[in-house]
Backbone as ProteinMPNN parsed JSONL, in Angstrom:
{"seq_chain_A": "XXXXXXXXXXXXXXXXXXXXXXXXXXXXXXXXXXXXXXXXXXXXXXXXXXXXXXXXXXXXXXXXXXXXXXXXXXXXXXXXXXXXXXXXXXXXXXXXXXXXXXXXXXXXXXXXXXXXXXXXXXXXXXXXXXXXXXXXXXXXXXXXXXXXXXXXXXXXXXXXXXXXXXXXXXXXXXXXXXXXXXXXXXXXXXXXXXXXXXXXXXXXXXXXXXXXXXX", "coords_chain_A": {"N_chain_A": [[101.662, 133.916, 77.204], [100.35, 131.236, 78.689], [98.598, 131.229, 82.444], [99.679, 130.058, 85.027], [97.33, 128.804, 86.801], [95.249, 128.929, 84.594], [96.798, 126.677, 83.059], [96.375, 124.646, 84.504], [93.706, 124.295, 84.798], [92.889, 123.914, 82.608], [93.672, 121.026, 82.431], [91.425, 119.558, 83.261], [89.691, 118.285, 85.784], [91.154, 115.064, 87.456], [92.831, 112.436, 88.344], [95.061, 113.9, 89.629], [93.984, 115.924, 90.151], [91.685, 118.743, 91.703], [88.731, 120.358, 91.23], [87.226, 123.001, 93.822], [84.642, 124.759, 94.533], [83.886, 125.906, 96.42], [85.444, 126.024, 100.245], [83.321, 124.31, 102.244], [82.99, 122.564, 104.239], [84.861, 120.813, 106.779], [84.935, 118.286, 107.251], [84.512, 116.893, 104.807], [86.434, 118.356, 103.103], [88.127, 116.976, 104.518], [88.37, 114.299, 103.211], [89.243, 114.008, 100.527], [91.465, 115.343, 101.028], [92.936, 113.075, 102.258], [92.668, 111.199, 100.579], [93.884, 112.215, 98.16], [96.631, 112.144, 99.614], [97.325, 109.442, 100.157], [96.912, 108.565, 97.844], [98.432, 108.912, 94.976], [99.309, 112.041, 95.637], [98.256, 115.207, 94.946], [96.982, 117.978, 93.7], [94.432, 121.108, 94.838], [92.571, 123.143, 93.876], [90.669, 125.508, 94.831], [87.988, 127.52, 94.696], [87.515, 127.074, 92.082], [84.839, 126.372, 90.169], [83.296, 123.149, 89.036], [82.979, 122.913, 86.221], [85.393, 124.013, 85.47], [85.004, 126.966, 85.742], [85.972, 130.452, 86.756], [85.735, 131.221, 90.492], [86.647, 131.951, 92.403], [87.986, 132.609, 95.781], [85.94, 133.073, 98.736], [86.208, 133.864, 101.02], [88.79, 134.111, 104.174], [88.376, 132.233, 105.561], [88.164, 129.933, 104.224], [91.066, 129.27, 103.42], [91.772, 128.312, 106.161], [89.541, 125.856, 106.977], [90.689, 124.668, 105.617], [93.186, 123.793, 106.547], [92.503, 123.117, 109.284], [90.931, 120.734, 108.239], [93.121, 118.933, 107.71], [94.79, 118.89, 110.308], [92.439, 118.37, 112.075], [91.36, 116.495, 111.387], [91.735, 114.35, 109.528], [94.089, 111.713, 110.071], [96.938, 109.823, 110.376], [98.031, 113.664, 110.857], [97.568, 114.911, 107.696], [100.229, 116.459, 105.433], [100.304, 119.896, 103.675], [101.136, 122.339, 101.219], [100.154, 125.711, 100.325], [99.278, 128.071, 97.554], [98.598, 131.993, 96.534], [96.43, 132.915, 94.173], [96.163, 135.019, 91.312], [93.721, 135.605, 89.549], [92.146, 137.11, 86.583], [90.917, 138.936, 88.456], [90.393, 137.448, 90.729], [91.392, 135.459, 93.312], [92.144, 132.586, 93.709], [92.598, 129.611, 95.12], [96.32, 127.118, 95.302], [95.806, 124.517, 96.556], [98.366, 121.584, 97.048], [98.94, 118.716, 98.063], [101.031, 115.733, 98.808], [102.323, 112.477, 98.416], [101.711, 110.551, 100.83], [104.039, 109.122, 102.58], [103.493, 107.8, 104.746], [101.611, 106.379, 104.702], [97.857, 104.321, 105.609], [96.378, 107.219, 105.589], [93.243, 108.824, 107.508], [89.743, 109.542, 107.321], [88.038, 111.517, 109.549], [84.385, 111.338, 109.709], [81.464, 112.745, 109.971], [79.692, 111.393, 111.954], [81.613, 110.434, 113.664], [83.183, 108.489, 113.135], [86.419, 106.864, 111.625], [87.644, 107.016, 108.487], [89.25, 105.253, 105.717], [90.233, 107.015, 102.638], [90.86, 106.682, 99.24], [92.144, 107.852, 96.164], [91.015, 107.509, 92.221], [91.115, 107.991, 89.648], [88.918, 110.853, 88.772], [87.427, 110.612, 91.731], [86.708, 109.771, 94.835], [87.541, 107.232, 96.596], [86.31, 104.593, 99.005], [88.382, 102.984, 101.04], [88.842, 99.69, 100.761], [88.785, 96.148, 102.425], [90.774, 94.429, 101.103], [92.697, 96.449, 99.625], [93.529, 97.943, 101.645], [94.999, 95.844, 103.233], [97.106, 95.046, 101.902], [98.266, 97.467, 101.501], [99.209, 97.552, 104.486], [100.705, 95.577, 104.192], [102.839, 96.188, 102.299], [104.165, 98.461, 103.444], [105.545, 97.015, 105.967], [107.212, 95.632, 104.658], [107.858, 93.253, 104.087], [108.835, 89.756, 102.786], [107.075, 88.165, 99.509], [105.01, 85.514, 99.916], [103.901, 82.927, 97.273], [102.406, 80.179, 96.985], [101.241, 77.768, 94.463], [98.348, 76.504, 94.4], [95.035, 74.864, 93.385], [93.268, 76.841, 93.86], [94.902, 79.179, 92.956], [96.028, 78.751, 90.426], [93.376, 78.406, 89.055], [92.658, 81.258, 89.566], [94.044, 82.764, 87.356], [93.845, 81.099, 85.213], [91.162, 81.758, 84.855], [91.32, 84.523, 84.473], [92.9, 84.379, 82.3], [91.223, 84.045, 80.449], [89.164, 85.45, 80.857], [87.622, 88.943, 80.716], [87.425, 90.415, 83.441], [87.044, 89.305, 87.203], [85.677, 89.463, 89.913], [85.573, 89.696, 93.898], [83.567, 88.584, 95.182], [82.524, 86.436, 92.765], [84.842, 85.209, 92.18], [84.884, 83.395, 95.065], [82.708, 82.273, 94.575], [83.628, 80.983, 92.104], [84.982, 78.796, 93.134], [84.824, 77.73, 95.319], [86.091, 78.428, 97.533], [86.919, 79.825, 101.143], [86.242, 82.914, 102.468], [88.208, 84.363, 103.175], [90.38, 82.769, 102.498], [90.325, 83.793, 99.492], [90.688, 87.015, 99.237], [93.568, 86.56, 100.719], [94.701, 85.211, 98.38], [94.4, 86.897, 96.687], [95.544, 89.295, 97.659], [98.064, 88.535, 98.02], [98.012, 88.145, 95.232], [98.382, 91.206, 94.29], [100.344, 92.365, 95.368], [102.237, 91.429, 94.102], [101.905, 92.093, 91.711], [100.78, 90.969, 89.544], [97.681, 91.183, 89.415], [95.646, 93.526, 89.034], [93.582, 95.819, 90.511], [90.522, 97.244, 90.34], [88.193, 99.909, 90.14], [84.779, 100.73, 90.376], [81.395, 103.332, 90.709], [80.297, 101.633, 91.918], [81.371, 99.063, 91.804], [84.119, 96.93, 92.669], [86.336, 95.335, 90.732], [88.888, 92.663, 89.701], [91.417, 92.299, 87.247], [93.639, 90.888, 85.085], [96.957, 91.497, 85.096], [98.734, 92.387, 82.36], [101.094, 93.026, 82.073], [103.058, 92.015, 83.622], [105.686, 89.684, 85.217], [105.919, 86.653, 85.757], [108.397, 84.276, 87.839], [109.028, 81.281, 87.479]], "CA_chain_A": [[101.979, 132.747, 78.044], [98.673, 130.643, 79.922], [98.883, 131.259, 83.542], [99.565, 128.832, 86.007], [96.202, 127.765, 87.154], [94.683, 128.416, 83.418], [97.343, 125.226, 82.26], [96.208, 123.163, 85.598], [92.017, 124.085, 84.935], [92.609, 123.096, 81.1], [94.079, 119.536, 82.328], [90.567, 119.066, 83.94], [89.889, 116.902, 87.191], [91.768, 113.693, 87.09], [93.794, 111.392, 89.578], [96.287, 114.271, 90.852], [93.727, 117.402, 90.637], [90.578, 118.688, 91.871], [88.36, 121.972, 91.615], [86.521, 123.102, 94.469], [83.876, 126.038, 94.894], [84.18, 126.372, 97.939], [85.29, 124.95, 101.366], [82.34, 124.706, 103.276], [82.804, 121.646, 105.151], [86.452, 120.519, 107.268], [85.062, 116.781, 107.011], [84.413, 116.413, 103.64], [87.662, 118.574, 102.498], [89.582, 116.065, 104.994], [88.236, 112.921, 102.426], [89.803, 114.421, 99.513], [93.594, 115.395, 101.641], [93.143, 112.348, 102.677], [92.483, 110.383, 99.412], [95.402, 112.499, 97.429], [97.781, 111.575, 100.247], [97.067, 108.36, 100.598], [97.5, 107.965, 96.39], [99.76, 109.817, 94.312], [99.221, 112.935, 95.957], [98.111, 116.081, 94.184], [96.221, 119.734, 93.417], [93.391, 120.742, 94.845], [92.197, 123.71, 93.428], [89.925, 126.302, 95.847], [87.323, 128.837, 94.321], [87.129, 126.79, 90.53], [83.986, 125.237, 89.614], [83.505, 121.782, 88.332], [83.282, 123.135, 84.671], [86.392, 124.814, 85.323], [85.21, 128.207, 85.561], [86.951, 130.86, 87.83], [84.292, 131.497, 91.23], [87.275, 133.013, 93.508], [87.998, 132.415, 97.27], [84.886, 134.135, 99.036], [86.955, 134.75, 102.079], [90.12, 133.931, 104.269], [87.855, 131.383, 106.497], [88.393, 128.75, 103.68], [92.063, 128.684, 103.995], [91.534, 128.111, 107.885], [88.751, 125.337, 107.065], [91.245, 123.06, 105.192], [94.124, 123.534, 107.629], [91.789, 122.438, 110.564], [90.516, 119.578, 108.272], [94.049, 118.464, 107.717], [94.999, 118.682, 111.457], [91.969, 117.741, 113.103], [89.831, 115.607, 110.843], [93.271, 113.594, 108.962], [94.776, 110.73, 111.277], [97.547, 110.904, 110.536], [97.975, 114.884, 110.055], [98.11, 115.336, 105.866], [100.901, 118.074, 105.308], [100.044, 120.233, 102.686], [101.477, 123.394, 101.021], [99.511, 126.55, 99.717], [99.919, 128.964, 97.3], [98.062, 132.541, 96.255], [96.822, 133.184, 92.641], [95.216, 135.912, 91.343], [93.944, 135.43, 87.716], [91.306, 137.618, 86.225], [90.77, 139.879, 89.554], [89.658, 136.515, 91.462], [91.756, 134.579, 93.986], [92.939, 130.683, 93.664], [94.054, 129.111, 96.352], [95.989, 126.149, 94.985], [96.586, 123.226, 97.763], [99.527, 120.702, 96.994], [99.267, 117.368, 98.729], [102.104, 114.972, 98.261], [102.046, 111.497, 98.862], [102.408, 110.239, 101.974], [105.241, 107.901, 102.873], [103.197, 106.767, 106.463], [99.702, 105.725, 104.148], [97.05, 104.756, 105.276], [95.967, 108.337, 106.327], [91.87, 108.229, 108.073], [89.27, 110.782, 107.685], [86.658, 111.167, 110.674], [83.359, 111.73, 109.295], [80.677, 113.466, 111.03], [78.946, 110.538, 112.975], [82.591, 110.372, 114.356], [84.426, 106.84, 112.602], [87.526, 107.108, 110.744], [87.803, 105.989, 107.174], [90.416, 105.71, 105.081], [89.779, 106.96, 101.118], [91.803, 106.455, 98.187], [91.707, 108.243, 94.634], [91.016, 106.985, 91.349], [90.823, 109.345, 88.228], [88.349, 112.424, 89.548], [86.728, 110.156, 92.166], [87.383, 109.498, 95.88], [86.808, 106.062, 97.535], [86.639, 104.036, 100.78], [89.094, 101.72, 100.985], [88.314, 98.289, 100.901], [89.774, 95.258, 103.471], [92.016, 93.976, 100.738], [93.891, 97.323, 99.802], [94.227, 98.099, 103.479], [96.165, 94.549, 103.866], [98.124, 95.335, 100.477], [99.084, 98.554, 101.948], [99.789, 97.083, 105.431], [102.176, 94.414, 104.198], [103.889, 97.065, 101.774], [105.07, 99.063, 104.939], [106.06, 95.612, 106.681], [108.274, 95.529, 103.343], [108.026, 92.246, 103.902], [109.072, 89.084, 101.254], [105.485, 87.552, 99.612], [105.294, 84.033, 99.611], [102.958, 82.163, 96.876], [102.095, 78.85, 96.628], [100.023, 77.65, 93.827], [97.294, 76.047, 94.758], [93.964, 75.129, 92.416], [92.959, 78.364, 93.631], [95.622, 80.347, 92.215], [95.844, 78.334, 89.249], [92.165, 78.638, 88.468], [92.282, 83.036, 88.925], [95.035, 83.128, 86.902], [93.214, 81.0, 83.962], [90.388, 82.561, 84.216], [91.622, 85.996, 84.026], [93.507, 84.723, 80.708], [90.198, 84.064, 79.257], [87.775, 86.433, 80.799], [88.412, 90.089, 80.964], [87.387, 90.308, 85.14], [86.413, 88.718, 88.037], [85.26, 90.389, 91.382], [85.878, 88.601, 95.061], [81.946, 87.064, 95.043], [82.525, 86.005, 91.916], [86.367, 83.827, 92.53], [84.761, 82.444, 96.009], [81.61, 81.391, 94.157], [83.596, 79.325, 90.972], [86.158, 78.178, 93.144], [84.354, 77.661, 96.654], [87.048, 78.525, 98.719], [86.243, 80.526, 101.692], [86.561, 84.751, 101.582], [89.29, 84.749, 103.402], [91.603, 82.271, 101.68], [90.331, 84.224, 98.128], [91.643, 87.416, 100.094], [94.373, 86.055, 100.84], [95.223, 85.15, 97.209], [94.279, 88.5, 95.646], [96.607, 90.347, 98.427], [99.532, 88.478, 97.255], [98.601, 88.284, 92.92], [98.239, 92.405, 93.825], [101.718, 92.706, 95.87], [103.013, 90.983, 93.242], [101.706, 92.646, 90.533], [100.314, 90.014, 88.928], [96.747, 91.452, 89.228], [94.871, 94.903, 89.404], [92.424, 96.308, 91.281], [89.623, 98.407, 89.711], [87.191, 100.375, 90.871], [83.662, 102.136, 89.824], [81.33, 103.905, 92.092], [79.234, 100.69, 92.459], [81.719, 97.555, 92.014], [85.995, 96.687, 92.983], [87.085, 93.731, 90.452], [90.335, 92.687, 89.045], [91.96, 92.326, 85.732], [94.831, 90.394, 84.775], [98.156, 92.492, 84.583], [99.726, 91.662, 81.507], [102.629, 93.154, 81.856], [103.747, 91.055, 84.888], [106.213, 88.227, 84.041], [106.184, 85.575, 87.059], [109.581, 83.366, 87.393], [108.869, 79.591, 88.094]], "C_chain_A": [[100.815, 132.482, 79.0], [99.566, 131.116, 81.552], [99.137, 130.243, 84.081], [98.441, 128.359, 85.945], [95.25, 127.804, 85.493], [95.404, 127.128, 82.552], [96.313, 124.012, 82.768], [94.468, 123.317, 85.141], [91.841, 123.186, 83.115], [92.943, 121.6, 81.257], [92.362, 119.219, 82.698], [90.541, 118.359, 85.386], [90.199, 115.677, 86.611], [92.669, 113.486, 88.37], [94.314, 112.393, 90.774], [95.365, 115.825, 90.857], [92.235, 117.493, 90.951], [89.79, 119.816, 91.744], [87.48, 121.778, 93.085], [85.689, 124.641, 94.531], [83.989, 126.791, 95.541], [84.233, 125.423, 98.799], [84.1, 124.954, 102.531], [82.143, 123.508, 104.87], [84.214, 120.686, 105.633], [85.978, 118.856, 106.562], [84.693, 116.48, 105.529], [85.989, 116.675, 102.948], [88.422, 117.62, 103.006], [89.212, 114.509, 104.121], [88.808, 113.256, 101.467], [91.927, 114.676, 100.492], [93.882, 114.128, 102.03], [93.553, 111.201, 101.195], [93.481, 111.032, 98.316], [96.452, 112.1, 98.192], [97.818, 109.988, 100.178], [97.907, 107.277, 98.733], [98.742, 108.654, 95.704], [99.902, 110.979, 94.583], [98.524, 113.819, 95.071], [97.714, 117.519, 94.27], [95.467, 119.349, 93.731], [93.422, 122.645, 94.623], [90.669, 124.573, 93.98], [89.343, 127.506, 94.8], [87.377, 128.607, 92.354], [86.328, 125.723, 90.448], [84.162, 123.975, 89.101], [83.579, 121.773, 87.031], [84.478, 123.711, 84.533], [86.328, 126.525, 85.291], [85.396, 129.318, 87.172], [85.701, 131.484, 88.843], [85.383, 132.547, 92.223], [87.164, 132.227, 94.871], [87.021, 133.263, 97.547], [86.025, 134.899, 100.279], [88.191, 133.674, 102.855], [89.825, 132.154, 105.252], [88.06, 130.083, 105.486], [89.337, 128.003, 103.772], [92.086, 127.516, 105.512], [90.428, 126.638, 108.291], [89.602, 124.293, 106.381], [92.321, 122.979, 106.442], [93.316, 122.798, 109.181], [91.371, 121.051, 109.767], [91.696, 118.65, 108.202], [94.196, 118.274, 109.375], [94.44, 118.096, 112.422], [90.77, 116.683, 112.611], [90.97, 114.333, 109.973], [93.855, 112.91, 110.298], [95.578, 109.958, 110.142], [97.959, 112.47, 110.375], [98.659, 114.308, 108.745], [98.714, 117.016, 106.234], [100.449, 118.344, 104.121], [100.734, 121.602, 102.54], [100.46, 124.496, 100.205], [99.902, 127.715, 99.469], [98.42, 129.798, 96.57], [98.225, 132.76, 94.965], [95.85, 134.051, 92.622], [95.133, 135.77, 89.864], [91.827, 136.068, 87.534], [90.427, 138.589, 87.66], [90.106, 138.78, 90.85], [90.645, 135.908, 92.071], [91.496, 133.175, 94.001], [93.379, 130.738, 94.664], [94.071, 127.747, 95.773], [96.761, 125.465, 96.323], [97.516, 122.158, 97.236], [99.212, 119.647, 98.125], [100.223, 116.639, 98.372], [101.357, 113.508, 98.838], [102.494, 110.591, 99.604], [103.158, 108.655, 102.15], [104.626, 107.153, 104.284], [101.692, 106.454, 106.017], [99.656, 104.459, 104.988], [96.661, 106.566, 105.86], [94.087, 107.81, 106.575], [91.381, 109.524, 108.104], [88.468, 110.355, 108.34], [85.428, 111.544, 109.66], [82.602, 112.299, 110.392], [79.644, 112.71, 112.245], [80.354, 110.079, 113.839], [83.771, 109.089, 114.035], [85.36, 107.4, 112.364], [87.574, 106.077, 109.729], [88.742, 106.248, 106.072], [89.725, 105.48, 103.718], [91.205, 107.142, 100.33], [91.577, 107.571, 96.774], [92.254, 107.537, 93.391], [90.021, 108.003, 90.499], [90.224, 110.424, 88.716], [87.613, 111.948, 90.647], [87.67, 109.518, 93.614], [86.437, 108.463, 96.466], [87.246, 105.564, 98.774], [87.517, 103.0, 100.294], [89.256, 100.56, 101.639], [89.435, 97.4, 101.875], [91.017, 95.069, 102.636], [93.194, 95.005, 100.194], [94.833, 97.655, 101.109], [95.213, 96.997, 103.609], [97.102, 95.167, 102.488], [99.305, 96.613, 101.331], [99.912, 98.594, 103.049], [101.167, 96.517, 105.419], [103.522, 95.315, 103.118], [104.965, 97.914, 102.952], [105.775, 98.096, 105.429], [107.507, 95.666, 105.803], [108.906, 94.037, 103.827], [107.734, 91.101, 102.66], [107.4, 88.406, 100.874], [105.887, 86.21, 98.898], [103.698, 83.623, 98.565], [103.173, 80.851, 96.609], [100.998, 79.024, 96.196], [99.289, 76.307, 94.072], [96.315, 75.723, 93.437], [93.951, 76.294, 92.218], [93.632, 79.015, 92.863], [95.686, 79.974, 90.604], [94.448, 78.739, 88.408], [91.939, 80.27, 88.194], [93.084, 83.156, 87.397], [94.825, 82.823, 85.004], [91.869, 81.443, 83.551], [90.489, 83.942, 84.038], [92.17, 85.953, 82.561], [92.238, 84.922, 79.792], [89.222, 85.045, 79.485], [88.497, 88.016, 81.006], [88.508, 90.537, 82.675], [86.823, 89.481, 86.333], [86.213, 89.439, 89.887], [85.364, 89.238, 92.494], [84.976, 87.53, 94.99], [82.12, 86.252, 94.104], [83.519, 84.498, 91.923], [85.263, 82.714, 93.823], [83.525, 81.431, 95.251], [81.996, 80.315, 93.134], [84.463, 78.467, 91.685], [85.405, 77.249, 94.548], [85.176, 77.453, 97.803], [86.534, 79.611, 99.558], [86.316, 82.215, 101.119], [87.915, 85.059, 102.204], [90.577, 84.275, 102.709], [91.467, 83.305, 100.071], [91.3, 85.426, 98.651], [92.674, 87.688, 99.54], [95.377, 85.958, 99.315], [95.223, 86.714, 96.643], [95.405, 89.509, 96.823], [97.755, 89.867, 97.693], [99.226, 88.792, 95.836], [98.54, 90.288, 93.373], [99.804, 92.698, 94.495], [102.877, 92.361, 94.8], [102.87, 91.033, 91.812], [101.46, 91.843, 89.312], [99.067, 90.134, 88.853], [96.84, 92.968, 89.61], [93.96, 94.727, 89.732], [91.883, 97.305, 90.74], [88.392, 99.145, 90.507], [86.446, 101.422, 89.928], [83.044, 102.194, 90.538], [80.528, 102.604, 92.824], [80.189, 99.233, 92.658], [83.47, 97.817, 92.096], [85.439, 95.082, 92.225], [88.895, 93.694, 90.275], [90.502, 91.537, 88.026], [93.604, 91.621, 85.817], [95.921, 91.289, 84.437], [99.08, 91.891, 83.538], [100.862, 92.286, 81.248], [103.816, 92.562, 82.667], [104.108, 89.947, 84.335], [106.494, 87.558, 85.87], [107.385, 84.168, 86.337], [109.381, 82.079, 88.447], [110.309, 79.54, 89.225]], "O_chain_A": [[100.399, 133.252, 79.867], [100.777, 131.275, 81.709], [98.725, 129.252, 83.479], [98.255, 127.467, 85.118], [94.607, 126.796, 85.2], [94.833, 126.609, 81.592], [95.748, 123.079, 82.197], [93.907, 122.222, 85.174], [91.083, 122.327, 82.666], [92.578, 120.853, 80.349], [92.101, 118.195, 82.066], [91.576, 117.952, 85.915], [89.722, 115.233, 85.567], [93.067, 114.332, 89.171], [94.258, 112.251, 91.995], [95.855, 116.797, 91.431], [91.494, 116.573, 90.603], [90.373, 120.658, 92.428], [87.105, 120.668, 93.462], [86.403, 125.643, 94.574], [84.153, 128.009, 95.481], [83.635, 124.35, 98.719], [84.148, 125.62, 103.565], [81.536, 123.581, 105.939], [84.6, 119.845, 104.822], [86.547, 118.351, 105.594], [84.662, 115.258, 105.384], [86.67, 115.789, 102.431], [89.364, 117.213, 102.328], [89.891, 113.551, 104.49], [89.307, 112.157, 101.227], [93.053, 114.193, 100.371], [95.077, 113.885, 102.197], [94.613, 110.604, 101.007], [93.906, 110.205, 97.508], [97.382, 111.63, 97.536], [98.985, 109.597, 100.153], [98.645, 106.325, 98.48], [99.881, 108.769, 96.156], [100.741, 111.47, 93.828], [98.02, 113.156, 94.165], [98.326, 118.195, 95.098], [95.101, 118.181, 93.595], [94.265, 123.322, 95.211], [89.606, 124.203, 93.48], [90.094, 128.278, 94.204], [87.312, 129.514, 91.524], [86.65, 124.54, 90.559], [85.289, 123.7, 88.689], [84.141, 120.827, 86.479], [84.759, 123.998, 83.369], [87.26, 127.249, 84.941], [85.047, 129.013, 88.313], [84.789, 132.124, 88.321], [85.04, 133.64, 92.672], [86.346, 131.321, 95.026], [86.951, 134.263, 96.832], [86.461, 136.048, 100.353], [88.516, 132.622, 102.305], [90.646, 131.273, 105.505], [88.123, 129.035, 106.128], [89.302, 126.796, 104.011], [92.357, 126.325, 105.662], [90.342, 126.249, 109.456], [89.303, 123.107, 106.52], [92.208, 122.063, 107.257], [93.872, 121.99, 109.925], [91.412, 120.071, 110.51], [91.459, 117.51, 108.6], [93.562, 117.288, 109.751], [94.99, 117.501, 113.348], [89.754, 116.252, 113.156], [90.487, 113.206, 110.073], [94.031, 113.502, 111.363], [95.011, 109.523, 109.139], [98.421, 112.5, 109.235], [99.676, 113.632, 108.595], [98.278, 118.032, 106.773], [100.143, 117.42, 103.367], [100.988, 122.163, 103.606], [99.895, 123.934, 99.267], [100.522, 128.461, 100.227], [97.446, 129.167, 96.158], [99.308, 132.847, 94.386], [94.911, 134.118, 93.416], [96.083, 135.79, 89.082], [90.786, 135.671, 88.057], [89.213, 138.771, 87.559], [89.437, 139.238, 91.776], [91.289, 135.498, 91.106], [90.404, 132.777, 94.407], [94.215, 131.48, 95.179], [93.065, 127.065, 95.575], [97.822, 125.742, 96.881], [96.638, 121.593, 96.583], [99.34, 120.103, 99.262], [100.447, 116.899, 97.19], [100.291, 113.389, 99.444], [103.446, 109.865, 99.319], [102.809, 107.504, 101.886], [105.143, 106.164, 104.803], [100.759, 106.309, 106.807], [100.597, 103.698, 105.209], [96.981, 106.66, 107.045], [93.621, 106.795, 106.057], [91.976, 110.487, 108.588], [87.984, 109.232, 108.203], [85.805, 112.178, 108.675], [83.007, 112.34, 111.554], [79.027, 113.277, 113.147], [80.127, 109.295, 114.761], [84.86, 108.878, 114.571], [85.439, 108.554, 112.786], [87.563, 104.85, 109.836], [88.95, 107.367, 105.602], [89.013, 104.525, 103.407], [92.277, 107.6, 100.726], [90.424, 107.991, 96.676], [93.391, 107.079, 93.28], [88.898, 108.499, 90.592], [91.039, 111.194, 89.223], [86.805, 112.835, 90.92], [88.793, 109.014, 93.605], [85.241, 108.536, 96.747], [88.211, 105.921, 99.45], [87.351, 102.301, 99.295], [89.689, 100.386, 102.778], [90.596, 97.757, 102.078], [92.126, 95.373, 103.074], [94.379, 94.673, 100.227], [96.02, 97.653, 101.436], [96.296, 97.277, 104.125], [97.908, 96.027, 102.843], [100.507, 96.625, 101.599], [100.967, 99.228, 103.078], [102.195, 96.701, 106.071], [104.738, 95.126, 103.174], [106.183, 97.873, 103.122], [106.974, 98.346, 105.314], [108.637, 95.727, 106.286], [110.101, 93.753, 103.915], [106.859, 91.234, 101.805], [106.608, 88.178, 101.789], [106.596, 85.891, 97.944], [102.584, 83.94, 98.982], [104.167, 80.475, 95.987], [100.058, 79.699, 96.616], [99.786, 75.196, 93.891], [96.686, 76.249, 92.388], [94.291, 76.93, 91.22], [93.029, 79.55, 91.932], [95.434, 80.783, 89.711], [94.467, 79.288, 87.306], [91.368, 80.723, 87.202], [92.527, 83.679, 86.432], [95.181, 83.478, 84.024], [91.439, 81.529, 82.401], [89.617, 84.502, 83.374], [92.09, 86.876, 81.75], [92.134, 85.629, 78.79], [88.507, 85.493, 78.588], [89.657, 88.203, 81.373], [89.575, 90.952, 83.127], [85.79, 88.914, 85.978], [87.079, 89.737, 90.709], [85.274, 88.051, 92.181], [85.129, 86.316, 94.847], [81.888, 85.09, 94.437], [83.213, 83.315, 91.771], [84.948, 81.554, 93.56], [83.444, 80.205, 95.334], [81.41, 79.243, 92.98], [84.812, 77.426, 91.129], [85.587, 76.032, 94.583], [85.073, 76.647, 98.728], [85.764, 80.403, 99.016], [86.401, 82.657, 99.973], [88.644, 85.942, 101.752], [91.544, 84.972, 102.399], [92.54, 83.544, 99.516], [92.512, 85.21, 98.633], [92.986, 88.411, 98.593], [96.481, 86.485, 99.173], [96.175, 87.398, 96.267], [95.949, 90.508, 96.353], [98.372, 90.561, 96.884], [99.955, 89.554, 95.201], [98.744, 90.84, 92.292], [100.436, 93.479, 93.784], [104.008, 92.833, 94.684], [103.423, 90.356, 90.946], [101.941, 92.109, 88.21], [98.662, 89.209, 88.149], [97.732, 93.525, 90.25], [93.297, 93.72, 89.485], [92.555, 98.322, 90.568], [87.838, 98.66, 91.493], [86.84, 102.329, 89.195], [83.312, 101.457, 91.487], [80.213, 102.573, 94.014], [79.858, 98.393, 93.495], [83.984, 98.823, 91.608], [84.707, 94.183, 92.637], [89.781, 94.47, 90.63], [90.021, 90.408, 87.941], [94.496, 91.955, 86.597], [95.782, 91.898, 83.376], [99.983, 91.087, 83.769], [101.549, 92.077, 80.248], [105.032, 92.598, 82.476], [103.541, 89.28, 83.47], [107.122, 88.034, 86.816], [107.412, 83.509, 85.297], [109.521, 81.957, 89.664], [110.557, 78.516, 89.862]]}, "name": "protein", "num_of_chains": 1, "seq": "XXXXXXXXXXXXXXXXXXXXXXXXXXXXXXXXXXXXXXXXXXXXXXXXXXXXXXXXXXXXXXXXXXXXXXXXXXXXXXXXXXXXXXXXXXXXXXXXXXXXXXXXXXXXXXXXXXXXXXXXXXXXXXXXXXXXXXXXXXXXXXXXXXXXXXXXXXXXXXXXXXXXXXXXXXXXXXXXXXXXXXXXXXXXXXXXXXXXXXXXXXXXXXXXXXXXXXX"}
């Protein structure tokens, strides 16, 4: 029977897990607690390489280096749970994040800001104005009003025909300002009528075709 953490190192890094080497730095570990809480939560995986192979906890100061980045580098504190593994005479520590019900969470960085990150597949990002409002008005759990407009009319046909279009892109065929575009892309994403993508260099969005809108 595989061990525990030999199932979780064979899934690889992806969305809900992560390896780490080592913790050497509170503000970096608090962009990652931050960016699993914030999304679907997940594993983070202490003392396993990025190839997956087993390096060990060096010592107890690592524990002690995420709990401080959770507490004092996380706005709001990220709770987290941790558990001891011992597999092949080497120590795991795996971390558990869940996903927080009071998102956005904010990590400080070391010039002192706070920035809130997200995750997507093995990769942690900043999160952009228009998730932040998405996420805002989700809490509000308030109703979303659209009126179609050109504008909306025009994303909506060109998403049938093209596969994406990025913000610069809408304000430039449409020439509406950035805020009214925005504006539109907060509601088609509340309303699940678009996605939001992301790679390390560009955020567009893609037509959701599984969304059925009722006249």
């Amino acid at each position: 029977m595989l061990h525990h953490v030999t199932r979780l190192i064979a899934e690889g890094e992806h969305q809900q897990l992560d390896f780490k080497f080592e913790i050497a730095d509170a503000h970096k570990i608090a962009r990652t607690l931050v960016a699993f809480a914030n999304t679907d939560g997940g594993r983070l995986l202490v003392g396993v390489k990025d190839n997956g192979a087993l390096a060990g906890v060096r010592s107890e100061e690592e524990y002690y280096m995420v709990e401080a980045a959770a507490k004092m580098y996380c706005r709001p504190e990220v709770d987290f749970t941790v558990k001891e593994w011992t597999l092949n005479k080497k120590t795991i520590l795996e971390i558990r994040i869940l996903k927080s019900a009071t998102r956005p969470h904010f990590a400080q960085q070391k010039e002192g800001n706070w920035v809130a990150y997200h995750r997507v597949k093995d990769q942690n990002f900043v999160v952009n104005r228009i998730l932040m409002r998405v996420w805002k008005l989700e809490n509000a759990n308030h109703g979303v009003f659209l009126k179609f407009t050109d504008a909306e009319r025009f994303l909506l046909e060109y998403l049938e025909n093209n596969t994406s279009v990025t913000l610069s892109k809408f304000i430039r065929l449409t020439g509406i300002s950035r805020k009214k575009a925005e504006d539109i892309l907060v509601r088609f994403l509340l309303l699940k009528m678009v996605n939001m993508n992301f790679t390390e260099n560009l955020t567009f969005f893609t037509k959701n075709h599984s969304a059925k809108l009722t006249e």
